[in-house]
C-alpha positions, 0 to 999 in steps of 0.5 A, a space after each residue: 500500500 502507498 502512504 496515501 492509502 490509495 493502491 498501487 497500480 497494477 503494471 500493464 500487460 498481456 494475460 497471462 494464461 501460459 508461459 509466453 513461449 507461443 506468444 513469443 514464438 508467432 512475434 518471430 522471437 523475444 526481441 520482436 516480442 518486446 518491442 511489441 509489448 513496449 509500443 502497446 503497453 508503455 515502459 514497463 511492461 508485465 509479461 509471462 517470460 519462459 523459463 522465469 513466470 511473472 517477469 517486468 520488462 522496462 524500456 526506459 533509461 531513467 526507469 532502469 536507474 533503480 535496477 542498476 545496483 542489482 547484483 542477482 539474475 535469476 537462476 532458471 533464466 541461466 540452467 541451460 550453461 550449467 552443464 558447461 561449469 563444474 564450479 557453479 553456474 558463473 553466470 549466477 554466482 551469489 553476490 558476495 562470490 561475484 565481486 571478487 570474481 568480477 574485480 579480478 576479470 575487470 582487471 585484464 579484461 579491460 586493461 590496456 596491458 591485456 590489449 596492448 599484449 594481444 593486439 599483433 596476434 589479433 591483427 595477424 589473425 584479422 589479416 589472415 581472414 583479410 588474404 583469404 577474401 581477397 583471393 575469394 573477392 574475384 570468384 563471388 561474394 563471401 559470407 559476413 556473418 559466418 567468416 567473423 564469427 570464426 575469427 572472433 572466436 579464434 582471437 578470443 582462444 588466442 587471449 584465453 590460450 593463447 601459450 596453448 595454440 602454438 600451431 595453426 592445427 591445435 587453435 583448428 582443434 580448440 576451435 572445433 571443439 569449442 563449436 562442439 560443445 556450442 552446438 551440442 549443449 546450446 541447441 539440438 544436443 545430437 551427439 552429447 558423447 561427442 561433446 562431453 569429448 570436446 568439453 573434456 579437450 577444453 578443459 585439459 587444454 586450461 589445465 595445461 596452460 595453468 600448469 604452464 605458469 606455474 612451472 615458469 614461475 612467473 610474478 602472476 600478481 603484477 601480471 594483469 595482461 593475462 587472464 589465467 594468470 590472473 585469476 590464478 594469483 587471486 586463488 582462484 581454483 582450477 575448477 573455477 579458471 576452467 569455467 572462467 575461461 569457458 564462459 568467456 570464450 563463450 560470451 565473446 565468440 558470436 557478439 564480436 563477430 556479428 557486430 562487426 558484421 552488422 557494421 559492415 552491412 550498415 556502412 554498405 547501405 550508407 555509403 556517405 557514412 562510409 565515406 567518413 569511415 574510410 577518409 578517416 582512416 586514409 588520414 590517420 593511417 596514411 599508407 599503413 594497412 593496418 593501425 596500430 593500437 593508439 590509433 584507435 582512439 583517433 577513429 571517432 567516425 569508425 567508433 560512431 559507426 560501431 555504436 549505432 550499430 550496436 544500438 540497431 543490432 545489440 548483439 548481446 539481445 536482453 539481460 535479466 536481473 531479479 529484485 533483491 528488494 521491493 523497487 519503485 519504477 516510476 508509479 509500479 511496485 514491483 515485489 522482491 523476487 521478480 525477474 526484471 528484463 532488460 530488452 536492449 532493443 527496445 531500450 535502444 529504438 525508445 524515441 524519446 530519445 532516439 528520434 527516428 530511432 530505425 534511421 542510421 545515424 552515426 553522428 547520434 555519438 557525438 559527444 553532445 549528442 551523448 551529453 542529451 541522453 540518460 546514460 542507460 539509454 545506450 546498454 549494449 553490453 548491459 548494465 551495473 554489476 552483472 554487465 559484461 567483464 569483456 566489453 572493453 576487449 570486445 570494442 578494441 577487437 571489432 574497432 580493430 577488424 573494422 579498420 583493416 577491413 575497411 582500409 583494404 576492401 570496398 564492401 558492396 551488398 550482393 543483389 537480390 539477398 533479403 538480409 533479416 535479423 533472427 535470435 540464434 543465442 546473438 542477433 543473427 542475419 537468417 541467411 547471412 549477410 553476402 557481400 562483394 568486395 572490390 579491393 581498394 588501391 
């Protein structure tokens, strides 16, 4: 009750006669869905959610400052990875494990050292893809989506294993047992012998780097470019590096990919906006074919370019919180014990404040442009203490690939393709995104 006497009103939303999985299923997914619901019901919306009962789905910025501090996710949401973790589900730790987990992972994940460390070996692997297309520029088109997707999972077992892969052939073998487990565990589990296989091959892999550090006996404490390093010096048990590692190869492996991809679509469909993209980059790199790390804080139409894209296509497409105490969302009350939802999607096309919100618009990354907006209008990697460990890496990454893309290729959409966004785990195009590439002189 309010201290008026009068009740609260009760939030608006569809009924809720079954767990939402159709509903769901006819909008064409959970992104489309919550737009839906936000343009019918307002801001905060009451929905079925499955997997979580009753959730709250909130849409606007300012509204989701009360949730920010929220350091719990609701576990049903997340079962699906356990079988993916011996030292319990990372995703859902209890607060109190989470921090100094969490400080530890912030450590590498976001420190220049870790970039700086990493940064020639992502740049070979990205110039690798780019010899590749470059051969197959002249035969057709080549597949975005599927091509980038391979390589940011190969550069994120190069920053997580990387004393591990010593030949082409054994990162081929940590790669494929990787999509392995994501095929086996994450969707239609044919062949689970088969990836418990791949999942055992993971994990000695670990093993065998940590047991790498600890023969050489290196200072880990004052080593924060190394992420098993890292958490070893924190004491953190093997079980528990195993896991850390696991999810984030996990988390990093598809986003980045199609980030960089959705760009690449845009700036194809936006040829000015290219434009800007490319002359920058002639002017910083002059006739280098690829920056180096300080360059990429000199790519600011580059870097506006990336995120709205990740305002039109998030990558990572909703977060989940539960209220670890009653909250006050605008005029709503919302229990302790409820599922709070964050659809990303429909938080970055709120035209409150995203005019126009499905037009392109780079220069909406201004730094004035920016200054206007509540600082949650623009959530793509989430937010407060369960947002993601690795978005710093994950920006240096795509910020890098897209500079040597661009500055090598002028990327044309193939004819006659319909190029439709679907949830598969990321925001994914349904049959790719197919480009012909002409190689710039």
């Amino acid at each position: 009750m309010r201290g008026d006497g009068a009740t609260p009103p009760q939030i608006p939303g569809p009924p809720a006669e079954d767990d939402g999985a159709e509903a769901v299923a006819a909008a064409g997914g959970l992104h489309n869905y919550q737009l839906n619901l936000h343009a019918e019901y307002g801001p905060v919306v009451r929905l079925p959610l499955p997997g979580a009962g009753t959730a709250v789905s909130v849409a606007d910025p300012v509204l989701l400052e009360a949730t920010a501090r929220i350091n719990k996710r609701p576990e049903k949401l997340f079962e699906f990875l356990a079988p993916l973790q011996e030292s319990g589900n990372l995703q859902t730790i209890p607060a109190d494990e989470h921090g100094p987990w969490c400080r530890v992972m912030l450590s590498v994940l976001a420190g220049r050292p870790s970039h700086e460390k990493h940064f020639a070996q992502f740049t070979a692997l990205t110039n690798e893809l780019a010899d590749r297309w470059a051969e197959r520029a002249a035969e057709g088109t080549v597949a975005l989506q599927k091509d980038l997707s391979e390589l940011s999972l190969r550069m994120i077992c190069e920053y997580a294993l990387g004393s591990s892969l010593e030949t082409p052939e054994s990162a081929g073998q940590v790669v494929s047992a990787f999509e392995k487990v994501l095929t086996e565990y994450l969707t239609d589990r044919a062949d689970m012998p088969g990836a418990e296989r791949a999942l055992a091959y993971l994990r000695g892999t670990v093993d065998q780097v940590l047991a790498a550090h600890r023969e050489r006996g290196a200072d880990e404490e004052a080593d924060r470019s190394d992420l098993i390093a890292a958490l070893a010096a924190a004491g953190e048990s093997p079980a528990r590096i195993r896991d850390t590692v696991l999810m984030t190869m996990l988390a990093a492996h598809h986003t980045t990919g199609v980030a960089i991809s959705w760009t690449l679509y845009l700036l194809a469909r936006h040829p000015d906006a290219a434009k800007r993209v490319v002359d920058e980059l002639d002017e910083v790199l002059g006739d280098r074919a690829v920056p180096e790390y300080a360059d990429l804080k000199r790519l600011t139409h580059l870097d506006r370019a990336l995120r709205e894209t990740m305002r039109l296509y998030p990558p990572g497409p909703y977060g989940a919180r539960e209220a670890t105490e009653d909250l006050t969302l605008g005029e709503y009350t919302v229990p302790a014990g409820t599922a709070i939802f964050y659809p990303f999607w429909a938080v970055h096309m709120n035209p409150e404040y995203w005019p126009d919100p499905q037009v392109f618009d780079p220069d909406r990354f201004t730094p004035e442009a920016s200054a206007q907006r509540p600082r949650l209008a623009y959530i793509p990697f989430g937010i407060g203490p369960r947002s993601c460990e690795g978005a710093a890496l994950a920006t240096v990454e795509a910020q890098l690939v897209l500079a040597v893309l661009l500055k090598r290729f002028h990327f044309e959409l193939a004819s006659g393709q319909s190029v439709t966004p679907v949830e598969r785990f990321v925001l994914w195009a349904a049959e790719d995104i197919n480009m012909t590439l002409t190689p710039r002189s």
